[in-house]
RODO-2510 file (C-alpha; in nm, 4 decimals, decimal comma):
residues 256
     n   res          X          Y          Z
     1     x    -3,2797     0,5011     2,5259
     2     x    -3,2506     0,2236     2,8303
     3     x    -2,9423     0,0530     2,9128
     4     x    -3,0532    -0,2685     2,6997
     5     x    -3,0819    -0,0260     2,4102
     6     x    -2,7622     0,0844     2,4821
     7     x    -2,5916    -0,2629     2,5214
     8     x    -2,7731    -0,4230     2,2339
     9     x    -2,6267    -0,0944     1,9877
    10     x    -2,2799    -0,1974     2,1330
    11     x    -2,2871    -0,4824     2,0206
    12     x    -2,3534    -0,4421     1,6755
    13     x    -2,1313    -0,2115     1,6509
    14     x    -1,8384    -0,4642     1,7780
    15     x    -1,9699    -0,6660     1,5053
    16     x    -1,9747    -0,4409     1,2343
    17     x    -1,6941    -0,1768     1,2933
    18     x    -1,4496    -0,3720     1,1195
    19     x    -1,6461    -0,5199     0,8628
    20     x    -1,7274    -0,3896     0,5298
    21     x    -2,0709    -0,3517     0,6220
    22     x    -2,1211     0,0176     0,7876
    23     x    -2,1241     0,0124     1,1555
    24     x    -2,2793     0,3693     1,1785
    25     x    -2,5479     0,2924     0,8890
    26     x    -2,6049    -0,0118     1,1227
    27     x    -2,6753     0,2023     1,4457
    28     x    -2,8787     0,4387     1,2336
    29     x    -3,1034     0,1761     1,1157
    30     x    -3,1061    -0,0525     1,4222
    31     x    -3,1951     0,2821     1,6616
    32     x    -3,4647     0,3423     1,3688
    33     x    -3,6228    -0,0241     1,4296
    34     x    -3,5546    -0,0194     1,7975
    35     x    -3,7679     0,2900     1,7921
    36     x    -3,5649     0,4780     1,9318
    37     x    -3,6391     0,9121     1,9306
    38     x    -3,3875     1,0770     1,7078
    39     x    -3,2188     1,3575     1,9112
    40     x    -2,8260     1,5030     1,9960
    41     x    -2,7673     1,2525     2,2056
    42     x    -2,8469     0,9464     1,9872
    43     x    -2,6383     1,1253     1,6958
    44     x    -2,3439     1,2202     1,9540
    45     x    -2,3685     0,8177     2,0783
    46     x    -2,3979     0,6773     1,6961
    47     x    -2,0741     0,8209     1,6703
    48     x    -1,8714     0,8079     2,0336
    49     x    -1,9835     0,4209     2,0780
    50     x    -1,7114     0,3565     1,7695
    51     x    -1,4250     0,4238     2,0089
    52     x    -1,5281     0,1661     2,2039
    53     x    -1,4787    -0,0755     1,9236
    54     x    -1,1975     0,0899     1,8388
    55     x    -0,9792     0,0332     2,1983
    56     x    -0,9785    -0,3368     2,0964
    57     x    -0,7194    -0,2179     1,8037
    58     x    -0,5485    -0,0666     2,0547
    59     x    -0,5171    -0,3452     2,2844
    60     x    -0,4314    -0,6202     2,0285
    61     x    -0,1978    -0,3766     1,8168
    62     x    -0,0379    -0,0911     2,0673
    63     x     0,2738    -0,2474     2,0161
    64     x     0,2823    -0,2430     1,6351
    65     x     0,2519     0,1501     1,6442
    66     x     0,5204     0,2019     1,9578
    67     x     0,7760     0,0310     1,7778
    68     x     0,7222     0,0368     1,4368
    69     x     0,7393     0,4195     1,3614
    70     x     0,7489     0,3757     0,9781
    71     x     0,3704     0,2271     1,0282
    72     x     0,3142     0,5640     1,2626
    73     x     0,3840     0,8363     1,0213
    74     x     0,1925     0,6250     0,7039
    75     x    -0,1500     0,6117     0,9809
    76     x    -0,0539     0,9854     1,0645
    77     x    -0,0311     1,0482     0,6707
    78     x    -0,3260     0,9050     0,6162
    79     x    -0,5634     1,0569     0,8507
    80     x    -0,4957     1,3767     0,7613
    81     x    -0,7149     1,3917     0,5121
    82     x    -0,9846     1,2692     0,6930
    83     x    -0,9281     1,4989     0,9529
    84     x    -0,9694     1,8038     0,7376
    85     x    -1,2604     1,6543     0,5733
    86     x    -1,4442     1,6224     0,8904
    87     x    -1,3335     1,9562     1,0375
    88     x    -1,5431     2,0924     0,6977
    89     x    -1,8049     1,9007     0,6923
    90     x    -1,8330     1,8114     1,0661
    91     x    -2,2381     2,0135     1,0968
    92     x    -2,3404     1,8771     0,7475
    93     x    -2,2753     1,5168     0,8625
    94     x    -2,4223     1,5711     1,2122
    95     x    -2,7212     1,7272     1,1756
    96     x    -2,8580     1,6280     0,7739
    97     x    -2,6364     1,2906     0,6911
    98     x    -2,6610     1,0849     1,0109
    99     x    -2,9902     1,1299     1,0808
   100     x    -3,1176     1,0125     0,7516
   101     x    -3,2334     0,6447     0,7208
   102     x    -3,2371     0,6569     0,3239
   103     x    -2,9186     0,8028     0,2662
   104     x    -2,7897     0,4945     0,4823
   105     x    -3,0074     0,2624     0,2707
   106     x    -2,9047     0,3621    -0,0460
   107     x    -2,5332     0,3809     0,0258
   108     x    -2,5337     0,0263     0,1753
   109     x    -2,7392    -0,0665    -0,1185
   110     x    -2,5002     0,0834    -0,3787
   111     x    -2,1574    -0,0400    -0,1724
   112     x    -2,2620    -0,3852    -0,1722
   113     x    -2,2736    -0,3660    -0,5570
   114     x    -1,9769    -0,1356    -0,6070
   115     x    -1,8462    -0,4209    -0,3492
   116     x    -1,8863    -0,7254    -0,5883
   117     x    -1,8187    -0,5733    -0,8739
   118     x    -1,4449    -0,4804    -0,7247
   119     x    -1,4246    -0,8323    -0,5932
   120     x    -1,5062    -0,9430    -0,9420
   121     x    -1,2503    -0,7414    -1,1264
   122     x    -1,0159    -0,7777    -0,8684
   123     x    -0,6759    -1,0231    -0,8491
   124     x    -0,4345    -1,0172    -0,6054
   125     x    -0,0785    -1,0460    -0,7703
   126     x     0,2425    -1,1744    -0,5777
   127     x     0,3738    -0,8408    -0,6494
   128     x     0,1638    -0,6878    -0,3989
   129     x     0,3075    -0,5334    -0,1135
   130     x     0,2531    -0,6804     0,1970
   131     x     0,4305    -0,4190     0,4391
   132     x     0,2954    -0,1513     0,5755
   133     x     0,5816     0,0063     0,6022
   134     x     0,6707     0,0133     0,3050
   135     x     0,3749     0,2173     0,1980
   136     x     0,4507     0,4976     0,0083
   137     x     0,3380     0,8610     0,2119
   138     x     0,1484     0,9198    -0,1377
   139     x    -0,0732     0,5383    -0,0961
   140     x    -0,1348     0,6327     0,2908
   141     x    -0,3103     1,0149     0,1898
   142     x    -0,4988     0,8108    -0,1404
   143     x    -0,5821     0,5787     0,1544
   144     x    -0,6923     0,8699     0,3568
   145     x    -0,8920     0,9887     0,0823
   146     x    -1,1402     0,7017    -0,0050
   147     x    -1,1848     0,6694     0,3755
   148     x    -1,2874     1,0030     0,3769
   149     x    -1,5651     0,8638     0,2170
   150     x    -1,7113     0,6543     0,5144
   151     x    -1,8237     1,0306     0,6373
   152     x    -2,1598     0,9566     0,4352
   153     x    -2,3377     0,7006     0,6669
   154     x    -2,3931     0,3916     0,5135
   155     x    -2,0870     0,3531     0,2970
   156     x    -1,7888     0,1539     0,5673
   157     x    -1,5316     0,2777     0,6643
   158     x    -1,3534    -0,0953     0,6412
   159     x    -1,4653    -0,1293     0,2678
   160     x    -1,3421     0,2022     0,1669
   161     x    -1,0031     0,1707     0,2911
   162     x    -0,9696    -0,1368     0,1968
   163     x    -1,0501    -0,1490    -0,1608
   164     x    -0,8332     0,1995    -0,1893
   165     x    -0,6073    -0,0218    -0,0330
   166     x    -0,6112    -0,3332    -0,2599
   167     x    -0,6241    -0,0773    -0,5775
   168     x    -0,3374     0,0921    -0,4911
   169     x    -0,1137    -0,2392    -0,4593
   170     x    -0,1745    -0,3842    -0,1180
   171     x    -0,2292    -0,7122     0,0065
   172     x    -0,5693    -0,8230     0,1207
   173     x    -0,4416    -0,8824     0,5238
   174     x    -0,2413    -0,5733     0,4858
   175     x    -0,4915    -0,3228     0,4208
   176     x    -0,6989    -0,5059     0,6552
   177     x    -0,4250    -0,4307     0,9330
   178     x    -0,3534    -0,0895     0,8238
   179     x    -0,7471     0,0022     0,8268
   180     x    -0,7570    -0,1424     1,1843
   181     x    -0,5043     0,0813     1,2769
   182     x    -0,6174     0,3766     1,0266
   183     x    -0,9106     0,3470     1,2525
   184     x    -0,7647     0,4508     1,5562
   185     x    -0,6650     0,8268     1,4972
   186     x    -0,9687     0,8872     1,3137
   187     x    -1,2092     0,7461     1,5863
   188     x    -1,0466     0,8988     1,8539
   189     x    -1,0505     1,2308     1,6710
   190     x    -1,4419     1,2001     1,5526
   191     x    -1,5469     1,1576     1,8869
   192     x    -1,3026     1,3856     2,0844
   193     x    -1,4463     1,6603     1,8530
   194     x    -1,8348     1,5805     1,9044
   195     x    -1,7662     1,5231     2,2750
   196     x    -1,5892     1,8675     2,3117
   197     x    -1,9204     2,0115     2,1457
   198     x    -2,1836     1,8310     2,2857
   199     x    -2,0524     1,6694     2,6309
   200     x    -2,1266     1,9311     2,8339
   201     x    -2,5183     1,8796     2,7992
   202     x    -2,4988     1,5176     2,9074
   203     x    -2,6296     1,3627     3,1788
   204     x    -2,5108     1,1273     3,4215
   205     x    -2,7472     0,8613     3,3068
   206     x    -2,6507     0,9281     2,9502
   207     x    -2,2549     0,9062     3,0281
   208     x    -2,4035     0,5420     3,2025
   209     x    -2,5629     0,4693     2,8786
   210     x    -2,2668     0,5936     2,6395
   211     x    -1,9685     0,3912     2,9258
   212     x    -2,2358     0,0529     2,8742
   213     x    -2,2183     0,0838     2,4867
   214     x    -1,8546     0,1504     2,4885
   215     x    -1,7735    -0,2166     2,7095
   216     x    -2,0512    -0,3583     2,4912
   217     x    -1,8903    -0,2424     2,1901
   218     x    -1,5078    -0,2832     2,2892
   219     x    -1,5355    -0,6508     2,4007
   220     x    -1,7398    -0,8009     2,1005
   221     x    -1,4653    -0,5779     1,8568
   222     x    -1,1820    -0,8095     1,9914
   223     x    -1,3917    -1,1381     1,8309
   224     x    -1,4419    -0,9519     1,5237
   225     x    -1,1205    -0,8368     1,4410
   226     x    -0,9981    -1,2005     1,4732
   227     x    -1,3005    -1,3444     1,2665
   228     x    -1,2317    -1,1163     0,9932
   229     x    -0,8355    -1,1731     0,9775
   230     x    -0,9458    -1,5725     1,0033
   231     x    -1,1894    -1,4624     0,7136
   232     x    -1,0062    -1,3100     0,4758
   233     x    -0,7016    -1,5763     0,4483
   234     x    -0,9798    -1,8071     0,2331
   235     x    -1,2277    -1,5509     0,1053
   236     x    -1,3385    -1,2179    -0,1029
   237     x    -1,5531    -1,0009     0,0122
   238     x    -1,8820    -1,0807    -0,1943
   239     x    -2,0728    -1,1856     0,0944
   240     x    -2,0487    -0,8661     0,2149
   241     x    -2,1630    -0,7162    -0,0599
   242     x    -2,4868    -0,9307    -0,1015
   243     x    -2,5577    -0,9285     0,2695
   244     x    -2,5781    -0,5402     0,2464
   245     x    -2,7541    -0,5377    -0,0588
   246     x    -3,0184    -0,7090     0,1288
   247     x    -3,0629    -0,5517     0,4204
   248     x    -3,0887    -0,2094     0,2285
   249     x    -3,3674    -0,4126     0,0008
   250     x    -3,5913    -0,5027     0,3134
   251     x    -3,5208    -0,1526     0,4876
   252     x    -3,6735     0,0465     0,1981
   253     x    -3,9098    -0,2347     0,1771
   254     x    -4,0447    -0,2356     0,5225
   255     x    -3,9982     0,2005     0,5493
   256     x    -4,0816     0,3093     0,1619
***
C-alpha cells in the first residue's frame, strides 16, 4: 500500500460508513481493484480505518451521550451483543470472512434486495417512537442483535441497525441517530481488540499509512453524516438497495 492508497480507502470509507451500503465490503473490493496484496495489515487497516469515520460521531454528538444518560445505557445495551459476538467469532471473521471478495459480493447483492423489499413493505406510522430514550433495554439488545450481523462483510452495519430499528417501532431519523451513536462503542471496541493483537508488528510507515486513512476517513464522515440526515427527511432507502445490487452485479461480472 502507498499513502494515495491509503488516502483514497479513507475516503470511501467516510462515504460509506454511515450509509447502508457496507463500508468494509467497500474497502474489500476497492483494495481488490486497487490491486492491492492481501495480507494482516490490509485486514487489520480494513477494519481500524472505521474509527476514523467513526470520531466524526463523536465530535458532532459527544454531547448527546454526556448528558443524556438514558441514550448511554440503551448504546451500552445494545452493544453488548455485538461485543460477545465478535469476541467468538473475532479469528473466523479475520482470517476466512474479510478476506473473501465473494462473500462481500453476494451479501451486498442480497442486502440491496432484502433492502427494497423492506422499503416496500415498510410504513412509518405516527405512533412511532421518536426518542431514543425512550427505547426499551429489550429494542436496544434486538438492535444489538441484527447489527451483529454487519460482522459478515458486505452486509452494513447502517442497514442492519436500521431496519431492526424501523421494525421494532422507531422512527426513520431516530434509528439513524441511534446507529451513529451505536457505532461508536462497537468501532472503538473492533479495533482496540485487532490493534491489541496485531499492533505490535507494525511499522512506522504502516502507523503513517493507517494515521493518513484515519484523517482521510474522519473528515469526509462529517459530510456524510449530514448528507444522510438531509437524505432521509424526503426519502427511503431504495437507492441504496439498487446501487448495491449493481455494484455486486459488475464485481462478479468483471471477477467470475
Amino acid at each position: 500500500m502507498d499513502v494515495w492508497q491509503t488516502v483514497l480507502l479513507g475516503l470511501i470509507e467516510g462515504v460509506t460508513e454511515f450509509l447502508p451500503v457496507s463500508s468494509t465490503g467497500h474497502l474489500i473490493l476497492a483494495s481488490r481493484l486497487l490491486g492491492i496484496v492481501q495480507s494482516d495489515f490490509l485486514s487489520s487497516f480494513q477494519i481500524a480505518i472505521q474509527l476514523g469515520a467513526v470520531l466524526a460521531v463523536v465530535f458532532l454528538y459527544g454531547k448527546s451521550l454526556v448528558l443524556n444518560p438514558r441514550i448511554l445505557r440503551r448504546i451500552v445495551a445494545a452493544f453488548i451483543p455485538t461485543a460477545l459476538i465478535g469476541l467468538a467469532f473475532y479469528a473466523f471473521i479475520k482470517k476466512i470472512l474479510i478476506s473473501n471478495e465473494m462473500v462481500v459480493a453476494w451479501s451486498l447483492l442480497g442486502g440491496g434486495i432484502i433492502l427494497i423489499a423492506f422499503e416496500l413493505w415498510y410504513k412509518e406510522q405516527e405512533v412511532f417512537s421518536d426518542d431514543v430514550g425512550l427505547l426499551s433495554y429489550k429494542q436496544a439488545v434486538l438492535i444489538g442483535l441484527f447489527q451483529s450481523l454487519a460482522m459478515i462483510p458486505g452486509v452494513s452495519r447502517a442497514a442492519a441497525t436500521i431496519i431492526g430499528g424501523l421494525s421494532l417501532g422507531l422512527k426513520r431519523k431516530t434509528i439513524v441517530e441511534f446507529s451513529f451513536l451505536l457505532s461508536i462503542p462497537t468501532m472503538a471496541a473492533a479495533t482496540g481488540l485487532d490493534l491489541i493483537k496485531t499492533g505490535a508488528s507494525f511499522s512506522g510507515a504502516q502507523i503513517g499509512l493507517l494515521a493518513a486513512g484515519f484523517l482521510a476517513a474522519f473528515c469526509v464522515a462529517l459530510a456524510s453524516i449530514k448528507f444522510l440526515l438531509y437524505f432521509i427527511k424526503n426519502h427511503n432507502f431504495i437507492v441504496f438497495g439498487v446501487y448495491r445490487i449493481v455494484i455486486a452485479v459488475l464485481f462478479l461480472m468483471l471477477y467470475r
